[in-house]
N, C-alpha and C positions, 0 to 999 in steps of 0.2 A: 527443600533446598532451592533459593531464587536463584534462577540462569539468566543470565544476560543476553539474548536474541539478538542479530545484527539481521535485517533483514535487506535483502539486496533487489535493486531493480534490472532487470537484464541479468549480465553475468556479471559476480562480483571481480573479476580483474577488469570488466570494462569502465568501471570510476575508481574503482580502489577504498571509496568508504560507502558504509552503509547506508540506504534510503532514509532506513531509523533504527533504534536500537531498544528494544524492550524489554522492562523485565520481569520476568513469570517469576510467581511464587509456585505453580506448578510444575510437576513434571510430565504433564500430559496436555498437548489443549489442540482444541479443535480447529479446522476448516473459519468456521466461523468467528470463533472468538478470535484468532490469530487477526483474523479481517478487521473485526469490531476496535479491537484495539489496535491496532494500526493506525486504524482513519481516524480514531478519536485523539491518539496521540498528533498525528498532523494537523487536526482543526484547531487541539487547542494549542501549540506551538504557532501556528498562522495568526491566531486571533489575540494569543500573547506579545507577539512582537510586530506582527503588522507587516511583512516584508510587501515590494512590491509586486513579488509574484508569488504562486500557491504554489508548491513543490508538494503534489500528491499522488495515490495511486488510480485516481479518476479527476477527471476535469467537472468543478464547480458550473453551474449552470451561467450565464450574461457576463461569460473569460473569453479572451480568446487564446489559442494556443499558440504559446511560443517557443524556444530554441531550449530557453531553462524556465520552464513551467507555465503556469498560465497566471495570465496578464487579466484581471478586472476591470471591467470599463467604468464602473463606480467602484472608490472602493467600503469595502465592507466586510463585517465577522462574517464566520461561514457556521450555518447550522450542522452541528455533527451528526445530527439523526439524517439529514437531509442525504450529507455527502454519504451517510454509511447505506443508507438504500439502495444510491447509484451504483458504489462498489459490489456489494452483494450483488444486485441484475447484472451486472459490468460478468461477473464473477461466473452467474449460471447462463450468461449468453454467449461465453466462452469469448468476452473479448479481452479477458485478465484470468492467467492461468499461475498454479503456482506451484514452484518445485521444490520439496524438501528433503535435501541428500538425495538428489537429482533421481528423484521416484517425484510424480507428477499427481498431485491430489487432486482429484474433481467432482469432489462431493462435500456442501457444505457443512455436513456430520462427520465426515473422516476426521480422524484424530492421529496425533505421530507424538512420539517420546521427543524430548525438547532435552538437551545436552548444551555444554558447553560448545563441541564441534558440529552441532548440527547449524547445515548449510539451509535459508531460506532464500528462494529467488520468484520474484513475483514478474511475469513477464508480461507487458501488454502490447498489445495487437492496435498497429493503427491501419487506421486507410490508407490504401495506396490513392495517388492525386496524378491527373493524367491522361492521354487517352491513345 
């Protein structure tokens, strides 16, 4: 049975729609996979339409960050293998954490059942700026 995945950045009543929305022909999938296709579905939504900023769950390398996503100082496609690398480190250096029906995965083998109601929130950790 395909489920359709919304997955949310923050808490989902903090925007009201989904980061992205996926959808699994399974009803099991991993830590990982859940990542892999995430970021690939963002790379290739970026490189399809070209917007002027990257709206992803890791900052592309020569961006700078801004209010709504990151800003390219050249612009250019983004490698998915590239960005999916960052994400995964991002992921095991605990500065992207992710919560599924608000139980907290942190192991890129963990696997969870995938529903219609199941809740995904990917939250990331920025620097604080300051002194």
């Amino acid at each position: 049975m395909a489920v359709a995945l919304k997955i949310f950045d923050g808490a989902p009543a903090a925007s009201g729609r989904p980061a992205v929305t996926l959808h699994l022909a399974s009803e099991r999938v991993s830590v990982r996979e859940l990542i892999e296709r995430r970021v690939r579905a963002e790379v290739e939504r970026f490189n399809r339409e070209r917007p002027e900023r990257y709206r992803g769950l890791v900052q592309p390398t020569d961006t700078e960050a801004t209010l709504n996503g990151f800003r390219f100082r050249r612009p250019r496609k983004l490698d998915p293998d590239k960005q999916l690398e960052v994400a995964l480190e991002a992921f095991r250096q605990g500065q992207v954490y992710l919560l599924v029906d608000d139980r907290q995965l942190d192991d890129l083998d963990d696997e969870f059942a995938v529903s219609a109601d199941t809740e995904v929130i990917f939250l990331k950790l920025v620097p604080l700026i300051g002194g």
